[in-house]
MIPA-74497 format. One record per residue (C-alpha): residue number from 1; residue in one letter; y negated, z, x negated. Coordinates in steps of 0.02 Angstrom, whole numbers, plus 50000, padded with zeros to 5 digits. Each point is the difference from the previous one (the first is absolute). Layout:
BEGIN
> k,r,c2,c3,c1
> NUM,A,Y,Z,X .
...
***
This chain:
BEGIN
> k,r,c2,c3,c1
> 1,X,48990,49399,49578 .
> 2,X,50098,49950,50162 .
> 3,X,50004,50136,50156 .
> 4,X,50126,50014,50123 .
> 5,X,50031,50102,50140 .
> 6,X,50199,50002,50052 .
> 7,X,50065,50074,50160 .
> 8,X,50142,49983,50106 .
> 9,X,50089,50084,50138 .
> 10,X,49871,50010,50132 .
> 11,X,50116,49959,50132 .
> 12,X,49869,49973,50118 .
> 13,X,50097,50019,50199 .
> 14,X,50087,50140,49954 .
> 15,X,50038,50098,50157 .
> 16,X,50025,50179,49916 .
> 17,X,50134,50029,50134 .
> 18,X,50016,50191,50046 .
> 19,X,49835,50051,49989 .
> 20,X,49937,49979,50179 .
> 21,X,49805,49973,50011 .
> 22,X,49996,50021,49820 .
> 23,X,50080,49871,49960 .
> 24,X,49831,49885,50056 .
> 25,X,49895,50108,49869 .
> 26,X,50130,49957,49875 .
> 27,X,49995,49832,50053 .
> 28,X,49800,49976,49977 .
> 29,X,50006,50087,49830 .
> 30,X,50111,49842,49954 .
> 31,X,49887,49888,50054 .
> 32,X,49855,50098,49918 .
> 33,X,50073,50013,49824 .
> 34,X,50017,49820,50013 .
> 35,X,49814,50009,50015 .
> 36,X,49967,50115,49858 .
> 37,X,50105,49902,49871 .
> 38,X,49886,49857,50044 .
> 39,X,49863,50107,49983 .
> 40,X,50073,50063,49817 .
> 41,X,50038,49828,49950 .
> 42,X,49805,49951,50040 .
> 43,X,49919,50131,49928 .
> 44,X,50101,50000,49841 .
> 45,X,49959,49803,49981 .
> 46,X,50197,49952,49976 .
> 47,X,50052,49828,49958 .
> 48,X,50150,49983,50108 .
> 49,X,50064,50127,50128 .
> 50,X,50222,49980,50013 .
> 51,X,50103,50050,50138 .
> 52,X,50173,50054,49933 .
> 53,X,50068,49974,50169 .
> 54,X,50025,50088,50160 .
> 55,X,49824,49969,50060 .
> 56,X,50077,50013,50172 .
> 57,X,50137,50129,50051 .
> 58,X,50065,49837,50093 .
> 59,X,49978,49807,50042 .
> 60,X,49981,50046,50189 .
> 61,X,49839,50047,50001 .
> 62,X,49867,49961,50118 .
> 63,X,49877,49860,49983 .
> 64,X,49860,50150,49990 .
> 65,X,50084,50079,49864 .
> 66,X,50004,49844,49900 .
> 67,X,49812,49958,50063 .
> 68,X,49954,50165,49948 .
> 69,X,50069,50007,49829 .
> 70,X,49953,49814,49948 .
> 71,X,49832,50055,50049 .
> 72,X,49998,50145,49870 .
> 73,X,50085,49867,49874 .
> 74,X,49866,49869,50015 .
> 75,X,49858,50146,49973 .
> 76,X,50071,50007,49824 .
> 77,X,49934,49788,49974 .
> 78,X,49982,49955,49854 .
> 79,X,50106,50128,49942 .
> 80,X,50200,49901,50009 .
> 81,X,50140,50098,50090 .
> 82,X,50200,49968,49960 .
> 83,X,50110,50057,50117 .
> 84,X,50170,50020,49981 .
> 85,X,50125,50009,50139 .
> 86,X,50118,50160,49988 .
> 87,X,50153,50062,50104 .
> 88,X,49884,50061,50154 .
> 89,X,49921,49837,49994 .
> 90,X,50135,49879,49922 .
> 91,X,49955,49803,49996 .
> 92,X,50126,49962,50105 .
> 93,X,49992,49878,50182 .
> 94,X,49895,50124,50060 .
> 95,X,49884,50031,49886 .
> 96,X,49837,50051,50046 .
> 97,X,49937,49929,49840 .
> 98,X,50059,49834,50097 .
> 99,X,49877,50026,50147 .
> 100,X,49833,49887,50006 .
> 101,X,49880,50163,49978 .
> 102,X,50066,49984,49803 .
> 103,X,49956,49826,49968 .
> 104,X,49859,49919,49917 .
> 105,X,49919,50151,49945 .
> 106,X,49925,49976,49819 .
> 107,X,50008,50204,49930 .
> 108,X,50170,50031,50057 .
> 109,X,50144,49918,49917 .
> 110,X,50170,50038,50071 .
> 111,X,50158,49996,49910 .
> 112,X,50124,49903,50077 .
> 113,X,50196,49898,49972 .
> 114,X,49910,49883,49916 .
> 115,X,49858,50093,49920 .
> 116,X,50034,50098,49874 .
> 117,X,49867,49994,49877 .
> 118,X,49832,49987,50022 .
> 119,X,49865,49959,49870 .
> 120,X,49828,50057,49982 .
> 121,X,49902,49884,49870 .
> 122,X,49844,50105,50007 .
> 123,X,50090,50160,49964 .
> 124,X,50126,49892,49882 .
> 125,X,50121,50118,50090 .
> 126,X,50172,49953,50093 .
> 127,X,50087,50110,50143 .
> 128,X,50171,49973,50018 .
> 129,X,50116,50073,50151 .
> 130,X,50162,49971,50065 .
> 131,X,49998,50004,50210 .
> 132,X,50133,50094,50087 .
> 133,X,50069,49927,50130 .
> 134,X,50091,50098,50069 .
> 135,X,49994,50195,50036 .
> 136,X,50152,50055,49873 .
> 137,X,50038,49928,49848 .
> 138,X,50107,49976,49827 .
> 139,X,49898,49886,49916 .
> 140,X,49874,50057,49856 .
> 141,X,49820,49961,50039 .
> 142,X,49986,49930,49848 .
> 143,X,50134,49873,50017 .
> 144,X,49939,49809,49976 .
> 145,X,49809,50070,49942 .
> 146,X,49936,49878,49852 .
> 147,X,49854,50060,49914 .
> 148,X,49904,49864,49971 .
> 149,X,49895,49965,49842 .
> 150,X,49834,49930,50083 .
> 151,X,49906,50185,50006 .
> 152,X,49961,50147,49891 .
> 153,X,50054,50114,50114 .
> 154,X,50168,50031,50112 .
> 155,X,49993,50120,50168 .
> 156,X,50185,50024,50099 .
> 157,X,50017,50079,50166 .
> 158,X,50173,50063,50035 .
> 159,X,50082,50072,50142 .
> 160,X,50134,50092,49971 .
> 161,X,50097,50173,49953 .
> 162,X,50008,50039,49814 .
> 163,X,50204,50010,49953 .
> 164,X,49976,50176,49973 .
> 165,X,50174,50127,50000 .
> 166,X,49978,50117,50150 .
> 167,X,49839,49885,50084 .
> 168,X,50100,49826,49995 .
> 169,X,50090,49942,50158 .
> 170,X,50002,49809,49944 .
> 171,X,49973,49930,50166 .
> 172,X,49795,49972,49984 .
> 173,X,49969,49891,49833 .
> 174,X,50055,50085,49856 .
> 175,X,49877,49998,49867 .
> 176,X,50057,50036,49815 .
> 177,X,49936,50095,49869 .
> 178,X,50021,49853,49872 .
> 179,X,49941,49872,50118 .
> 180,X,49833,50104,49995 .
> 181,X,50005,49984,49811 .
> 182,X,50044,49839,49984 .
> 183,X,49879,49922,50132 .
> 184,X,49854,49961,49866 .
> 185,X,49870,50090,50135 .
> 186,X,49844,50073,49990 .
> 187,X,50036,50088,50146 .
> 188,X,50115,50028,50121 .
> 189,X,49956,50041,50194 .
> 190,X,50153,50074,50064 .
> 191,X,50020,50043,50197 .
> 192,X,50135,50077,50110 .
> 193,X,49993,50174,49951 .
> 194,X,49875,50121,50094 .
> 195,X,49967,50101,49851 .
> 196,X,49890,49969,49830 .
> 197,X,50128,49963,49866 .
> 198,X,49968,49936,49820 .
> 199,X,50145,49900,49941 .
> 200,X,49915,49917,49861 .
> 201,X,50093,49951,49851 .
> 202,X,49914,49953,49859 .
> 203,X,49949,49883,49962 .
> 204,X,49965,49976,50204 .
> 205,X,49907,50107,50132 .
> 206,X,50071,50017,50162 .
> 207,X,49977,50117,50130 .
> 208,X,50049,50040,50202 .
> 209,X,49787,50018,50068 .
> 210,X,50093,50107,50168 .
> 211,X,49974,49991,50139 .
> 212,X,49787,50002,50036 .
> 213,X,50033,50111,50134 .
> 214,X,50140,50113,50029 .
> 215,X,50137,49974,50135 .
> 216,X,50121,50138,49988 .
> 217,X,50024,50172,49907 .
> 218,X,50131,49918,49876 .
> 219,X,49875,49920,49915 .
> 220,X,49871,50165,49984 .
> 221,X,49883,50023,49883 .
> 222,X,50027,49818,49893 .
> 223,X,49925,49880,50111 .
> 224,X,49827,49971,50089 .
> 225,X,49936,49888,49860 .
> 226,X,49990,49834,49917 .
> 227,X,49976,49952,49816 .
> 228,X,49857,49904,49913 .
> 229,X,50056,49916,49851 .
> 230,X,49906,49940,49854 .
> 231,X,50043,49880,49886 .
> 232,X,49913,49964,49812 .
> 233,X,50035,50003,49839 .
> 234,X,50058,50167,49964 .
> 235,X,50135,49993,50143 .
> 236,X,50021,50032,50167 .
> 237,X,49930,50157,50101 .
> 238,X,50047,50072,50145 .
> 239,X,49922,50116,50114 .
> 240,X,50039,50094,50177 .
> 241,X,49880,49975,50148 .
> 242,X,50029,50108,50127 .
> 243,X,49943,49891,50156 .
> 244,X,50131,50099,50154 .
> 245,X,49927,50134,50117 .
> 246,X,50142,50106,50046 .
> 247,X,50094,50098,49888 .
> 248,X,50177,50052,50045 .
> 249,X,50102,50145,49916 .
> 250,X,50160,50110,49996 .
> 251,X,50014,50163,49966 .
> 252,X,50149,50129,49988 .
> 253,X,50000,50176,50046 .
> 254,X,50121,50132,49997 .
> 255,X,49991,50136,50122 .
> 256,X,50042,50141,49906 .
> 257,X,49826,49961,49907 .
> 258,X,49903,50082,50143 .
> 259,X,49989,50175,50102 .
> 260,X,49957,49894,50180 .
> 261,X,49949,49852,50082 .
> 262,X,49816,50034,49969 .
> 263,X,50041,49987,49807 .
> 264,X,50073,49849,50028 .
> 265,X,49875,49935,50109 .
> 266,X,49885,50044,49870 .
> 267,X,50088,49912,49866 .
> 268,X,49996,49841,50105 .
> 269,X,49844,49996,50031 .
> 270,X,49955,49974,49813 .
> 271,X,50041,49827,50026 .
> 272,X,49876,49987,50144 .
> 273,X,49918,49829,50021 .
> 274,X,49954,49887,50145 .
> 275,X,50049,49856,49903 .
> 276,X,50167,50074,49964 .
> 277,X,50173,49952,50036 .
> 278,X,50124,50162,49958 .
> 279,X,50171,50041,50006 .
> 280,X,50074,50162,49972 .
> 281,X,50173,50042,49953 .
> 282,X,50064,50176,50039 .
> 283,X,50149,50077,49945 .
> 284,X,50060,50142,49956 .
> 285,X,50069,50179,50080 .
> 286,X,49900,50079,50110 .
> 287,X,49998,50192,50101 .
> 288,X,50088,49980,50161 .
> 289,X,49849,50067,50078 .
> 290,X,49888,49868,49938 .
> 291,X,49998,49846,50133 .
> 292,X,49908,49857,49894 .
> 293,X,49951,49892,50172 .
> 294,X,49958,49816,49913 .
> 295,X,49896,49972,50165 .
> 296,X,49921,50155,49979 .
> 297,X,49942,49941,49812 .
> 298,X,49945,49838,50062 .
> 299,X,49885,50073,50134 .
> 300,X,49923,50124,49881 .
> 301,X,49982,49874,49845 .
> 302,X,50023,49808,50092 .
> 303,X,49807,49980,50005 .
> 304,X,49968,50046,49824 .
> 305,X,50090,49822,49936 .
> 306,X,50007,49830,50077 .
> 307,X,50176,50036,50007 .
> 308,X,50119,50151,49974 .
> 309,X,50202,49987,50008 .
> 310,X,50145,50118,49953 .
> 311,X,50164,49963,49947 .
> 312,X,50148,50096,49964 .
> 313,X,49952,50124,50088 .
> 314,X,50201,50065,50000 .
> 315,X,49974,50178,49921 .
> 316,X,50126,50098,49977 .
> 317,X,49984,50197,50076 .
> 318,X,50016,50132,49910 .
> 319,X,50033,50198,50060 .
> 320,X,49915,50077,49877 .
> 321,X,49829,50051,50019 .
> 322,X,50011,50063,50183 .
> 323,X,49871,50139,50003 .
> 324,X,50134,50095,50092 .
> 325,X,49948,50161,49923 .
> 326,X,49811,49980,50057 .
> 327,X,50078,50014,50199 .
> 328,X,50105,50144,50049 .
> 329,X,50148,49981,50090 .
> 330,X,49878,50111,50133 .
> 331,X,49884,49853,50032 .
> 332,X,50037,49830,50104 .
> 333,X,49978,49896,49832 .
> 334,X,50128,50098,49905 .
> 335,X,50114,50004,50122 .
> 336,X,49986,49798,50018 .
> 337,X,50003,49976,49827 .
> 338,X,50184,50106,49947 .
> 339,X,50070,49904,50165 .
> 340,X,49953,49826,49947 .
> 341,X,50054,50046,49791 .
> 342,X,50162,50055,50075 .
> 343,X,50031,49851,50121 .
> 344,X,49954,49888,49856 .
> 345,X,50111,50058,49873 .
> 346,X,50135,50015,50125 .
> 347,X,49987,49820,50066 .
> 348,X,50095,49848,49965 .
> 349,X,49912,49874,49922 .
> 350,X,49962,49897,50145 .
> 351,X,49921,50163,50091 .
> 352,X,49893,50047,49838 .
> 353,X,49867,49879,50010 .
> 354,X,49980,50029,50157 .
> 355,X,49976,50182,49971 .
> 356,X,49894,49969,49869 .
> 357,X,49886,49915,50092 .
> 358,X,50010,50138,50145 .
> 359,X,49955,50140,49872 .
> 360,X,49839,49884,49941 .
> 361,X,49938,49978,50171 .
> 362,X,50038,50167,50057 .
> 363,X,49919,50064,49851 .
> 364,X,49836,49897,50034 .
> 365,X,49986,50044,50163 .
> 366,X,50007,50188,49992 .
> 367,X,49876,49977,49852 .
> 368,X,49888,49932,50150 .
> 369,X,50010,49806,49892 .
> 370,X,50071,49844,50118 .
> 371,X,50166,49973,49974 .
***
């Protein structure tokens, strides 16, 4: 049985723009998952380890970076390592796979222009790959791969987007459903995409790992791992890994689901987790007299999560549900209340919203709540 552990996607650099301070935790946990797939790969006694391109988010990275990252590489010895330039880090002028740091090292095998196929006589295995060199495009992965007829067993790296409808723009190496078929693989180690994918088609495996750690809410709850593949008679096996530390998710909620802030705080807070990345989405029509304050959210719930956003918060307001009837027109609140309803429904649509919002903070503060 042959073992192999295929990643890609790491994008080690990545600046996780937008994120302030943050963005350095994000940053390490890059690094670290690098670290933990090495780990993996040791522990589960792999053959070969692949990089399915994208090991860096770019080729101007610092010497460190590259110093650092060999270093983890070259813990794998004897273990071999194929890497794969992707669109991040094409094999073009600049290469980084061009600097001295990647030369002369005997476990790490680098795809290049004029590599691409690599043999492995005790493994009687061969790992082909196409480099990109350039960022974007048109051009399968698999054009101008020969399989060759001196091994047992055939490994391809790809980067690329499957020609997909709806998922396809054609601009970063279309890869076809019948080129996967055709190929004569035992496996195929597919990169590009941040999410797991199977688009195996028999008789040929071949599957997007993800990214090892997530880098942005689009890709939720499908990445964070890499794959170990075995190879033996019966066929070939794949399993998930999960290697990433953060785990980053989206969830929807409608307003009309819940009597006050504190239920929706309370709802939230189900998804509590320092190691957390979460996004909520409100929408929905809410009572007039309900402010929903998105700093007021993040300073009640912000330390419960490594990081807590909102988005859309563009509610509409709704009149109904004023508890008019609970203050008479005798008291201050009731008084305030039948002014602002009238003044609302009276006003021109550039006045109402800011009537609306009048009527919320007026509301909270005679409720004794900040405005």
């Amino acid at each position: 049985m042959i073992k192999l552990l295929h990643t890609a996607d790491h994008q080690l650099g990545i600046k996780f723009s937008g994120f302030g301070e943050k963005g350095r935790g994000l940053r390490q946990a890059v690094k670290e998952t690098l670290k933990a797939t090495v780990d993996l790969a040791l522990t589960e006694a792999v053959d070969l380890v692949l990089i399915a391109g994208d090991l860096f988010d770019s080729n101007a990275v610092s010497k460190n970076l590259v110093d650092e990252t060999l270093t983890e590489l070259k813990g794998l010895d004897p273990i071999p390592v194929c890497i794969l330039p992707g669109t991040h880090d094409c094999y073009d002028a600049s290469s980084v796979y061009g600097r001295p740091e990647f030369q002369h090292i005997p476990n790490i095998h680098v795809m290049t222009d004029e590599i691409n196929s690599i043999s492995f006589e005790k493994l009687d295995l061969t790992v082909y790959g196409r480099v990109n060199q350039s960022p974007k495009g048109t051009e399968s992965p698999f054009a101008g791969l020969q399989k060759t007829d001196q091994t047992e067993y055939h490994i391809a790296m790809a980067h690329g987007e499957m020609a997909i409808e709806g998922k396809f723009s054609g601009d970063y190496y279309p890869i076809k459903s019948r080129e996967i078929a055709e190929s004569g693989m035992n496996y195929i180690a597919l990169g590009h995409w941040h999410r797991y994918a199977d688009f195996s088609q028999d008789p040929v495996k071949a599957f997007y790992c993800g990214a090892p750690e997530t880098l942005s809410f689009e890709e939720g709850e499908d990445s964070g791992f890499v794959l170990l593949v075995s190879i033996d008679e019966s066929g070939t096996h794949v399993e998930k890994k999960r290697v990433g530390k953060f785990f980053w998710k989206t969830i929807g909620l409608t307003i009309e689901d819940f009597e006050n802030e504190d239920e929706l705080m309370k709802e939230i807070r189900k998804y509590a987790d320092h190691n957390s990345l979460l996004q909520v989405k409100l929408k929905g029509l809410k009572p007039v007299t309900w402010d929903v304050s998105e700093e007021r959210l993040l300073e009640a719930l912000g330390d419960s999560f490594f990081h807590l956003e909102f988005t859309s918060i563009d509610l509409s307001s709704s009149l109904e549900h004023i508890p008019t009837a609970d203050f008479p027109e005798t008291t201050i609140m009731g008084q305030f209340l039948r002014l602002m309803i009238k003044k609302i429904e009276t006003a021109d649509p550039t006045e109402k919203p800011v009537f609306e919002e009048a009527l919320q903070r007026g509301f909270s503060l005679l409720n004794g709540r900040e405005a």
